[in-house]
C-alpha positions as CSV (number, residue, x, y, z in Angstrom):
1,X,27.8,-95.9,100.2
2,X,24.1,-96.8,101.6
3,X,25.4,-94.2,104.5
4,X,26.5,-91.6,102.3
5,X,22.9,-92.1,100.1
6,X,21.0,-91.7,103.5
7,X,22.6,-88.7,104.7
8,X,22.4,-87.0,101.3
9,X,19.0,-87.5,100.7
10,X,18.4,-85.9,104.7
11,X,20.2,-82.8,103.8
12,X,18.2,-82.9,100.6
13,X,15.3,-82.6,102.2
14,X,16.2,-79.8,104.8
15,X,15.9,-76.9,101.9
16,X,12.7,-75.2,102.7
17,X,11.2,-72.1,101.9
18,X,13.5,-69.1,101.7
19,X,10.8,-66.9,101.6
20,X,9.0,-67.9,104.3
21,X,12.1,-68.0,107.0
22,X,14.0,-64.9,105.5
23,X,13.2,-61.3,105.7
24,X,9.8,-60.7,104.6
25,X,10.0,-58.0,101.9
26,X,6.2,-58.6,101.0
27,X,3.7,-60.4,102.3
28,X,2.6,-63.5,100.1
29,X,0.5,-66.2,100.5
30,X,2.1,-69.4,101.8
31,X,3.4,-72.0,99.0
32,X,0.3,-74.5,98.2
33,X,-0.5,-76.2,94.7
34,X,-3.5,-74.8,93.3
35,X,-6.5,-76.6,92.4
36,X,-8.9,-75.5,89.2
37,X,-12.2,-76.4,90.1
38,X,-14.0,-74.6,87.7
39,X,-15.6,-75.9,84.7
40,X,-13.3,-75.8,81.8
41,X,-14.3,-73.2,78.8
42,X,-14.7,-75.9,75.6
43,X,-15.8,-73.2,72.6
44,X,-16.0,-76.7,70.4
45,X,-18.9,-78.8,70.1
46,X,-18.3,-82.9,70.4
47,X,-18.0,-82.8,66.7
48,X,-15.8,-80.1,66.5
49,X,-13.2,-81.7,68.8
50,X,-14.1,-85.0,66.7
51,X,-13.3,-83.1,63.6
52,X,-9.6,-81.4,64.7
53,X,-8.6,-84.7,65.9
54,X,-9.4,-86.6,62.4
55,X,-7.7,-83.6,60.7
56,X,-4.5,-84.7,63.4
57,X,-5.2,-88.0,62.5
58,X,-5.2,-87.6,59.1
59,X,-1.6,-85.5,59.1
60,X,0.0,-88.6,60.7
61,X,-1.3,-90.9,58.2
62,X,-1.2,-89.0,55.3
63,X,1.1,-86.1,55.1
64,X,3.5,-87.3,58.2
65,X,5.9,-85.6,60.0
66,X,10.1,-85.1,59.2
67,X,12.0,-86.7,62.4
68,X,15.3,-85.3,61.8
69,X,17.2,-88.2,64.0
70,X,18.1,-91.4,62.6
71,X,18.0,-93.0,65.9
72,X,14.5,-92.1,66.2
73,X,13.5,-93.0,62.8
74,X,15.0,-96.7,63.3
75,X,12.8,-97.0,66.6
76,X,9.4,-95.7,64.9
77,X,10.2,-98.1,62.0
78,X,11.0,-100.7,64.5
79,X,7.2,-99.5,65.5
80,X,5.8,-100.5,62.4
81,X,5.4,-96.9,61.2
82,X,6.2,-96.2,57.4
83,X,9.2,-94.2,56.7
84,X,10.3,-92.5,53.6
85,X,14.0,-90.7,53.9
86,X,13.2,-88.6,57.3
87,X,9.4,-88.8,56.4
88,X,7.3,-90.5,59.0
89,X,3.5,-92.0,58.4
90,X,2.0,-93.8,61.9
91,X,-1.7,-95.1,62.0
92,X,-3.9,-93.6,63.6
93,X,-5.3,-96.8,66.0
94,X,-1.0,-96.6,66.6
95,X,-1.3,-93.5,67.8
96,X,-4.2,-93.9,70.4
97,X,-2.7,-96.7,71.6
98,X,0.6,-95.1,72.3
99,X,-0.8,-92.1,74.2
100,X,-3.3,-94.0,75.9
101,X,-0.2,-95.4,77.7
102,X,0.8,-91.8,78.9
103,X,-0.6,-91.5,82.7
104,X,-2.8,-89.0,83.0
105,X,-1.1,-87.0,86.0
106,X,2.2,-87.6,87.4
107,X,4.8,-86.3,90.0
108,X,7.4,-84.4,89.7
109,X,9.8,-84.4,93.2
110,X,13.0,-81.5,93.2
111,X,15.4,-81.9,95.8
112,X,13.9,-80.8,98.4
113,X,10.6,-83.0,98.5
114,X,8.1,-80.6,100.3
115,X,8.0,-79.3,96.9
116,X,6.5,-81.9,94.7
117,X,4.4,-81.1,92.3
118,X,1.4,-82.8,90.7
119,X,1.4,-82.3,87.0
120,X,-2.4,-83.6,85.5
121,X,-6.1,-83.8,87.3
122,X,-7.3,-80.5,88.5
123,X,-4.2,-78.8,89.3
124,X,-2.8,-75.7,87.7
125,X,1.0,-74.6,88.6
126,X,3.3,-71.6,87.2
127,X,6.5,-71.8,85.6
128,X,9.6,-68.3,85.6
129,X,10.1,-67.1,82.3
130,X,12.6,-69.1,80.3
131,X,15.0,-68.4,77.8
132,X,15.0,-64.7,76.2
133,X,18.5,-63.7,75.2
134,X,17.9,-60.3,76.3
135,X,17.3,-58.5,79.7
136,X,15.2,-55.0,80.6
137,X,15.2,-53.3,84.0
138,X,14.0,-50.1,85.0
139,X,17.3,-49.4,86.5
140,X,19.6,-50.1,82.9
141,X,16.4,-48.7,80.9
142,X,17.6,-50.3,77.8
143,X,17.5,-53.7,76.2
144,X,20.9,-55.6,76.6
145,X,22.2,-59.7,76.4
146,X,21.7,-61.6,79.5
147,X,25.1,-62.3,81.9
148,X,25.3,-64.5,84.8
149,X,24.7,-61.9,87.2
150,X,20.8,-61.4,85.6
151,X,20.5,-65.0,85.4
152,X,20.8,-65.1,89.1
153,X,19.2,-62.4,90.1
154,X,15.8,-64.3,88.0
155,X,16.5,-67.4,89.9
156,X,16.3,-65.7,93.4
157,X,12.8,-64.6,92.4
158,X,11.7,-67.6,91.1
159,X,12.8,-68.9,94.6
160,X,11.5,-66.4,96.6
161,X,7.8,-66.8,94.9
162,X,5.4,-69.1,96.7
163,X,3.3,-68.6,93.3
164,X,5.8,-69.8,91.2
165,X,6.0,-73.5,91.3
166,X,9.0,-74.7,88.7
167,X,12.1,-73.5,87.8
168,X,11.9,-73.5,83.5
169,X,14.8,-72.7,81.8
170,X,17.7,-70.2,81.8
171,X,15.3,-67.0,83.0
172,X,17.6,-65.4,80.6
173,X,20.3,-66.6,78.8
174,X,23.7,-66.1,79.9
175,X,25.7,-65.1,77.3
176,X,28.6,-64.3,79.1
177,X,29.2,-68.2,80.0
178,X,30.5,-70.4,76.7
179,X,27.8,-72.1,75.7
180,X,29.7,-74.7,76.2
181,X,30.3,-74.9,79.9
182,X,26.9,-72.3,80.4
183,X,24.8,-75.5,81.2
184,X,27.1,-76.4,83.8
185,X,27.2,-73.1,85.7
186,X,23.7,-72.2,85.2
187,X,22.5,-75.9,86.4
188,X,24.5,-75.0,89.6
189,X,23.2,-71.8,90.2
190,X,19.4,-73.1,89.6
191,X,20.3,-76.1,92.1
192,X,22.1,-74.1,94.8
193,X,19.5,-70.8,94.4
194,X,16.5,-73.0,94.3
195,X,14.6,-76.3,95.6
196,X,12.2,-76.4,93.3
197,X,12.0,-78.7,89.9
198,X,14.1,-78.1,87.8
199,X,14.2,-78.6,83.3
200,X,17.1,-79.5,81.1
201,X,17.2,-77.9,77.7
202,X,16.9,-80.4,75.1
203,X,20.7,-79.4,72.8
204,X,22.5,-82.0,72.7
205,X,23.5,-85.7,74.6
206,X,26.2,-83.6,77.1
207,X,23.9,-81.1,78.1
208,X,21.2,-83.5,78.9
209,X,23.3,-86.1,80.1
210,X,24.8,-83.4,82.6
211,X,21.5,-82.3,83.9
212,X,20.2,-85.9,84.6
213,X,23.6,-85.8,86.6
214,X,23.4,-82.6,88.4
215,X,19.8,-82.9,89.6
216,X,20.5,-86.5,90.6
217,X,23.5,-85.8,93.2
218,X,22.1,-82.7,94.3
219,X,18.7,-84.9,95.4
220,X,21.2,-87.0,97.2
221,X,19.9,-89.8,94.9
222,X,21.6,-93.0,93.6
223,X,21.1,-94.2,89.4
224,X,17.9,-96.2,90.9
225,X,16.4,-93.8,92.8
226,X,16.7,-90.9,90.7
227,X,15.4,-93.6,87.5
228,X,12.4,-95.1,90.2
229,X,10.5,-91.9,89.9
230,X,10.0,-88.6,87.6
231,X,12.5,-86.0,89.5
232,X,12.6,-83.2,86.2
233,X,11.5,-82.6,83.0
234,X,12.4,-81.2,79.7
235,X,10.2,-79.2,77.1
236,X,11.0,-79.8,73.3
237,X,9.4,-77.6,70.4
238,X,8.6,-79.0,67.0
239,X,10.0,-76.8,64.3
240,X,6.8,-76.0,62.5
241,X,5.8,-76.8,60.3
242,X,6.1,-80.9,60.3
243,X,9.5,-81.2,61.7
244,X,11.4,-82.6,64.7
245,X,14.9,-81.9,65.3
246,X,18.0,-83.8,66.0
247,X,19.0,-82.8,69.2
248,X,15.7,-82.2,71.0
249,X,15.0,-85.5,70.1
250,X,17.6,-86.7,71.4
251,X,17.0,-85.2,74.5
252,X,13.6,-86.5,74.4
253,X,14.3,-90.1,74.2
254,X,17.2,-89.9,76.5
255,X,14.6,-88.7,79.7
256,X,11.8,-91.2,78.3
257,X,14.6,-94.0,78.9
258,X,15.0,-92.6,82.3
259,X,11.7,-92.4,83.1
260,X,12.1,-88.3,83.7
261,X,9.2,-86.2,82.2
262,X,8.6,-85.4,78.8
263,X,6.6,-81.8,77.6
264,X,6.5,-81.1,73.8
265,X,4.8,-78.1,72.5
266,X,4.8,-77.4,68.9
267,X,5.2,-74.0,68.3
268,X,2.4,-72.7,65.5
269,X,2.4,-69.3,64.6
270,X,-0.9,-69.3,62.6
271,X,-0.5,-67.4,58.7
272,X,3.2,-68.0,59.3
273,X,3.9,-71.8,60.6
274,X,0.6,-73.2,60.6
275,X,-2.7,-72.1,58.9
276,X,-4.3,-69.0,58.8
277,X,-7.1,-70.4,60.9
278,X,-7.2,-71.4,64.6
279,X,-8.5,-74.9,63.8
280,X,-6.1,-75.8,61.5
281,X,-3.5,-74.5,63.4
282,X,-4.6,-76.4,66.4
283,X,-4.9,-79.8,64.1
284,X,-1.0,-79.5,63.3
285,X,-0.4,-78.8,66.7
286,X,-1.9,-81.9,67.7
287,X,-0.4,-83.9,65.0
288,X,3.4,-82.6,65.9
289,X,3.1,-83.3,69.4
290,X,1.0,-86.7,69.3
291,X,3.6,-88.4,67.4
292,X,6.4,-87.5,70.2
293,X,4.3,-88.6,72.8
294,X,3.7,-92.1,70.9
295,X,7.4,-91.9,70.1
296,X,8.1,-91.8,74.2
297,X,5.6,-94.4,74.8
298,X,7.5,-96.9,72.8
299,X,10.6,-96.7,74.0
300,X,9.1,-96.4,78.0
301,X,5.8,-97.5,77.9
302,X,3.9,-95.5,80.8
303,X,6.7,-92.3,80.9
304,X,4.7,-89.4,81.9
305,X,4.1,-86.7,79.1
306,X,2.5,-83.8,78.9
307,X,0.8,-81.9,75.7
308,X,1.6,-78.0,75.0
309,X,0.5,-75.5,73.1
310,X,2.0,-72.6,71.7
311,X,-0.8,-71.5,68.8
312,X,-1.2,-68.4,68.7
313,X,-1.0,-65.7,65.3
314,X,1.5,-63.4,63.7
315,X,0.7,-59.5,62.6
316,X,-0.3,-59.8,59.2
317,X,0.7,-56.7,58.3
318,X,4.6,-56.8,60.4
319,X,5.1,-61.1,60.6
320,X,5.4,-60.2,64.2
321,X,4.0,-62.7,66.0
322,X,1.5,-61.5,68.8
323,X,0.1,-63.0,71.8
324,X,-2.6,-62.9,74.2
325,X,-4.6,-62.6,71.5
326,X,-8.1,-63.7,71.0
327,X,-7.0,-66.4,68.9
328,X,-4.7,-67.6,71.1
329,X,-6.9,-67.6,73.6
330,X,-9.5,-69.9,71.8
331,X,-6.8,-71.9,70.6
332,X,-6.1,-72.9,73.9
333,X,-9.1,-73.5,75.2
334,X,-9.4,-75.6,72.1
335,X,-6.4,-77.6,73.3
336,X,-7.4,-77.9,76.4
337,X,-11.3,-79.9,75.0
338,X,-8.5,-81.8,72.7
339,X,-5.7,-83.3,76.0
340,X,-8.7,-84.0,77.7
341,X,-9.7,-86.0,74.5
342,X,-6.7,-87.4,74.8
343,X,-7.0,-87.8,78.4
344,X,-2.8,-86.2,78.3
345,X,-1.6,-83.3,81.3
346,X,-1.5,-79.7,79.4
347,X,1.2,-77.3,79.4
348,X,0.0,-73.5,77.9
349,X,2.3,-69.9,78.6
350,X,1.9,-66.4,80.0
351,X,2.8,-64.8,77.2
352,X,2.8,-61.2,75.8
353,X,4.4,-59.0,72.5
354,X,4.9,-55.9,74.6
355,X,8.2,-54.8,74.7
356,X,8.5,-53.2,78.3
357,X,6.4,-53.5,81.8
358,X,3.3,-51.4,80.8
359,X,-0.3,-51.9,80.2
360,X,0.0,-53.6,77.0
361,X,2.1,-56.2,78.9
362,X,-0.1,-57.0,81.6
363,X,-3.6,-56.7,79.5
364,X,-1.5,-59.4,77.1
365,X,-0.3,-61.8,80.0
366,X,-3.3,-61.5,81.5
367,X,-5.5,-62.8,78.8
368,X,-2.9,-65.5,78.4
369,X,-3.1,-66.7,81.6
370,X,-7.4,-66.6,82.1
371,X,-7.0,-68.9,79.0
372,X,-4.7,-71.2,80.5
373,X,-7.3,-71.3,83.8
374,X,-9.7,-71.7,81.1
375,X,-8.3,-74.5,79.1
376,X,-8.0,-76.7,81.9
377,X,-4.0,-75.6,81.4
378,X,-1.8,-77.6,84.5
379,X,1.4,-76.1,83.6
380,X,1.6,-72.3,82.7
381,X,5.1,-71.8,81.1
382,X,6.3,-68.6,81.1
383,X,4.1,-67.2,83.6
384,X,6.4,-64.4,84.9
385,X,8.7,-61.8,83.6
386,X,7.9,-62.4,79.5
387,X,8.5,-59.7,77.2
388,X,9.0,-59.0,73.6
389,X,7.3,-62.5,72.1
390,X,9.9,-63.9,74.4
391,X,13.0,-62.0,73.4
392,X,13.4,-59.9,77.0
393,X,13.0,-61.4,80.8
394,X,12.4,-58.1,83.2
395,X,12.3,-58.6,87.1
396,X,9.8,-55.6,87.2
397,X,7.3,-57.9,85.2
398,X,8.4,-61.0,87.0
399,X,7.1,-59.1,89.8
400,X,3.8,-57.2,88.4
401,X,3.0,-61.0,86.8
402,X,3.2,-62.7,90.1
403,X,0.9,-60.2,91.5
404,X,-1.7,-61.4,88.9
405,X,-0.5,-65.1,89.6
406,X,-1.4,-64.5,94.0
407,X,-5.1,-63.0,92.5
408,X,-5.7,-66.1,90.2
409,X,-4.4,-68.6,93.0
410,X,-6.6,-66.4,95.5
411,X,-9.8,-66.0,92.9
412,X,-9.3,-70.4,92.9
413,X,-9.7,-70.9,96.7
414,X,-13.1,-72.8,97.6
415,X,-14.0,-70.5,100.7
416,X,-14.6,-67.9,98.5
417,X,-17.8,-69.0,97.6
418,X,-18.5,-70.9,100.6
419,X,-22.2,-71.0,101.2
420,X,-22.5,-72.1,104.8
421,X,-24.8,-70.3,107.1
422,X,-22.0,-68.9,108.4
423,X,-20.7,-67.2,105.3
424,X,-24.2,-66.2,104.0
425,X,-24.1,-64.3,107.0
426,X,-28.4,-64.0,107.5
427,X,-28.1,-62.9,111.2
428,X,-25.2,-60.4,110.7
429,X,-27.4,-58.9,107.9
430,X,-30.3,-59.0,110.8
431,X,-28.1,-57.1,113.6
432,X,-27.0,-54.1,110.7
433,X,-30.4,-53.9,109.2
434,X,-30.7,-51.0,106.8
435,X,-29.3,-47.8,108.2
436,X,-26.1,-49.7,109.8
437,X,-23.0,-50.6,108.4
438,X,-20.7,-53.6,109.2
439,X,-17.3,-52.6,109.4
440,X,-17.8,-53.0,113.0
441,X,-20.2,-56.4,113.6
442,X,-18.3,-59.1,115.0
443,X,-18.6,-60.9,111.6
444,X,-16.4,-58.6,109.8
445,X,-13.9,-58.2,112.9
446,X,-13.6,-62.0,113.1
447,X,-13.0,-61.9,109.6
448,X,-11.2,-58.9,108.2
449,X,-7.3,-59.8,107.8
450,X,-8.2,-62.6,105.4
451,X,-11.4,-61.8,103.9
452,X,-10.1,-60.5,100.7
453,X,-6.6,-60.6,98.5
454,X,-4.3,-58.0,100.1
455,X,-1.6,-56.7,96.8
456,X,2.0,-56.1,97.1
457,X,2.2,-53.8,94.5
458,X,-1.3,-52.6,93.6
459,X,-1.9,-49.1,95.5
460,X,-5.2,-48.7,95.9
461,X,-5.4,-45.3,97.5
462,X,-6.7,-42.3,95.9
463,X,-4.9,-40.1,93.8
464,X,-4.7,-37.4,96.0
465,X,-2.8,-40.2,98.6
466,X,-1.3,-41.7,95.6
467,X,0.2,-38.3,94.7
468,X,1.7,-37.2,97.9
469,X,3.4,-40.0,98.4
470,X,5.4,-39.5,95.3
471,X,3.3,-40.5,92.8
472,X,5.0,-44.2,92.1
473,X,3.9,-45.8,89.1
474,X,3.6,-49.5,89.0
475,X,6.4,-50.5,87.2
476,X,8.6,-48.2,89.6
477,X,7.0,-50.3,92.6
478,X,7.9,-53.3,91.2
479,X,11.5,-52.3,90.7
480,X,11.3,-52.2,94.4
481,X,10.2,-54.8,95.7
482,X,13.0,-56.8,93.5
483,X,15.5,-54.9,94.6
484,X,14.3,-55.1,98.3
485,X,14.2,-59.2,97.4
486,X,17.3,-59.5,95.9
487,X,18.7,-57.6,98.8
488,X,17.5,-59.9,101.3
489,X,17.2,-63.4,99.7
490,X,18.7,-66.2,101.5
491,X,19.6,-69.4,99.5
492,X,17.7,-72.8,100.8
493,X,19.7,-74.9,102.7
494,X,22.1,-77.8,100.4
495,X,24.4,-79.9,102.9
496,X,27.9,-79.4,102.3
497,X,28.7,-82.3,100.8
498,X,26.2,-82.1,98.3
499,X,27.3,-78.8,97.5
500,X,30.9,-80.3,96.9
501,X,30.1,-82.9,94.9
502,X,27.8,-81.0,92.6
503,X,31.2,-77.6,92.2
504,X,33.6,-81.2,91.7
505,X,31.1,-82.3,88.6
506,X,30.9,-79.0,87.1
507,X,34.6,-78.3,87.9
508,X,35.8,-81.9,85.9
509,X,32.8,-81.2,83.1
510,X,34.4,-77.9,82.2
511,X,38.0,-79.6,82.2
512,X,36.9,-82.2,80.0
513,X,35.0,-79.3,77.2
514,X,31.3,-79.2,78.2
515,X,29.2,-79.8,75.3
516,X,30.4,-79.6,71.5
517,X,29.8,-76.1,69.8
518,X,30.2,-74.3,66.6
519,X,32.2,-71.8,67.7
């Protein structure tokens, strides 16, 4: 059995980057994990982060928060916490001393290891879109529920981009699968089409349970290993206002017990789920995600957890809710002053309303993802191929977003503004002098294939150029390169027997039912 663990965890660790040994359809920069060194935006003063954590404080002690799981009622009792029916009240000296058990960055290791992230500290990493129900392509032109096939399709580019980091839920949701055997075949597909970390949806003991499994034998891991060390995660939302759930606390404690990581982000529509104004919105926040993390931190002191956000407001005039809005914007950055308060990792999203690839979609994702460089964010959610408030996952987007996601990695790279004599350049400047030019000093030829971000899908030739060669509108470019990706993807290496093992699980899981439905 030692054999068998050894040989698995070898194969394991063979995956390696599809997009960098297969058929280059673009060139991207190489895989890294990017590093934040700017100072952090903080629009509060010391008081004003003081004041929206007493207001937190003061939600937990006063008002409380409905855990809808007896299992985790009994533990926070079992805490000292006071309970009335689902109603729970914890101190606030409890609280602080629960999350200051949380470690303040962690590792997260997939299958194959030369993907490991670092979640906390400096770092910043991107997440594919994860769980719209519907679908848009340029190609079907219409809205339409997610099958397999799409499902796929979203994995292979969440593979395939070097600036996409972890694998988030279902890209889109399946909804040709059961739901209750769709865990099973998506978990395969996200295993076999990918080697990067990899989530497990929070709905119930099976589907959790099943994950745990799945991720374990594909890493070639035994019970110990895969319990020694964080090797996934799962997000959970709150249902705002003031309420956990049964099964995605469930969910929650199961991966505390096992050590796995832990992300809750309440979900706070302010005027609709949370107050009309940022602050307060921002307080409940706090107050709905701080008592999970303390919850996780008593049943496995030290399990790594990490602190979301998801404030941002609805259209007062429609209920719609909107994003990449100014407001969410400072409500982010807001969270960020507040998890480094609470010294906790930080999960924000990429998130727009628009309903197809245009410029109201990237203006939108755009301001969404400055605020999570801003906030001091270290895991962007969503950060490619959102639409709709989260109701559609397009490739074309997925594509147009990494684009953005390549300049923000690029914009964060230190020799940008390297000040060496070297880079400031003084005798180059000397040789041109002021009627010269420098395309053709040594300096620039030494220079010019990396000096600045080179697109894949920006044209930056004039109209005139732009024009005669057809005239190809972004989103239409995009559509391309997918195509041209999905076309030539190759799947990272999984040995055989891994491979086996992981079609025999699924295969008995679907014989024995899957997971318990409604319908």
């Amino acid at each position: 059995m030692a054999e068998q663990t050894t040989r698995r965890k070898r194969g394991g660790g063979r995956a390696g980057n599809s997009a960098r040994r297969g058929t280059a359809v673009i060139e991207q920069m190489p895989w890294r994990l990017p590093v934040n060194t700017d100072r952090p935006t903080e629009p509060l003063t010391d008081e004003g982060v003081q004041a929206i954590h007493n207001a937190a404080m003061e939600i937990l002690e006063d008002i409380g928060i409905e855990f809808l799981n007896a299992e985790a009622l009994e533990i926070m009792r079992q805490a000292g916490c006071t309970i009335t029916g689902q109603n729970v009240r914890m101190g606030r000296d409890f609280v602080m001393e629960m999350v200051a058990k949380a470690p303040s960055s962690f590792t997260l290791t997939p299958r194959n290891p030369e993907r490991q992230l670092t979640i906390g500290g400096n770092h910043i990493l991107f997440g594919n879109v994860s769980s719209p129900p519907n679908y848009w392509d340029m190609e079907l032109g219409r809205k339409m529920p997610g099958t397999r096939e799409m499902c796929r399709n979203l994995l292979k580019l969440t593979q395939y981009f070097n600036c996409i980091h972890f694998a988030g839920g279902y890209p889109v949701e399946p909804v040709d699968i059961h739901a209750s055997v769709r865990h099973l075949d998506v978990l395969y597909d996200k295993l076999t089409l990918s080697d990067k970390v990899m989530h497990a949806y929070s709905l119930g003991k099976e589907r959790v349970e099943d994950v745990m499994e799945m991720v374990r034998i594909a890493g070639g891991l035994s019970h110990e290993e895969f319990d020694a060390t964080p090797r996934m995660y799962t997000n959970i939302n709150s249902t705002s206002p003031l309420k956990h759930d049964e099964p995605m606390l469930d969910g929650w404690m199961r991966l505390a017990r096992r050590g796995q990581a832990l992300v809750v982000t309440p979900f706070t529509l302010a005027g609709a789920m949370a107050p009309v104004t940022m602050a307060g919105a921002v307080a409940q926040s706090l107050a709905e995600g701080l008592c999970a993390i303390a919850l996780a931190q008593w049943i496995k002191p030290g399990v790594p957890c990490v602190i979301g956000t998801f404030t941002s407001n609805v259209d007062m005039k429609s209920g719609a809710p909107a994003f990449g809005t100014p407001e969410y914007m400072r409500a982010t950055q807001m969270t960020g002053q507040l998890a480094r308060f609470y010294n906790l990792p930080m999960r924000s999203s990429g998130v727009c309303a628009a309903n197809v690839p245009d410029g109201q979609a990237m203006w939108e994702t755009s301001n969404s993802l400055w605020a999570a460089l801003q906030s001091g964010t270290n895991m962007v959610y969503h950060a490619a191929g959102w639409l709709e408030g989260g109701l559609i996952a397009s490739p074309e987007k997925f594509v147009m977003d990494c684009e953005v996601l390549q300049q923000m990695q690029r914009y964060l790279e230190p020799q940008i503004c390297d000040t060496s004599p070297d880079a400031l350049a003084v005798d180059t400047i000397r040789e041109v002098g002021p009627n010269g030019h420098f395309f053709g000093t040594q300096h620039t030829q030494d220079r010019y294939t990396t000096a600045f971000y080179q697109p894949f899908v920006s044209d930056w030739r004039n109209y005139e150029a732009w024009e005669a060669a057809g005239a190809v509108w972004t989103p239409e470019r995009a559509h391309r390169v997918y195509k041209d990706i999905i076309a030539n993807f190759e799947e990272p290496p999984m040995d055989v027997a891994i491979r086996d093992e992981l079609a025999d699980f699924v295969a008995r899981r679907k014989a024995e039912g899957g997971a318990p439905t409604d319908f």
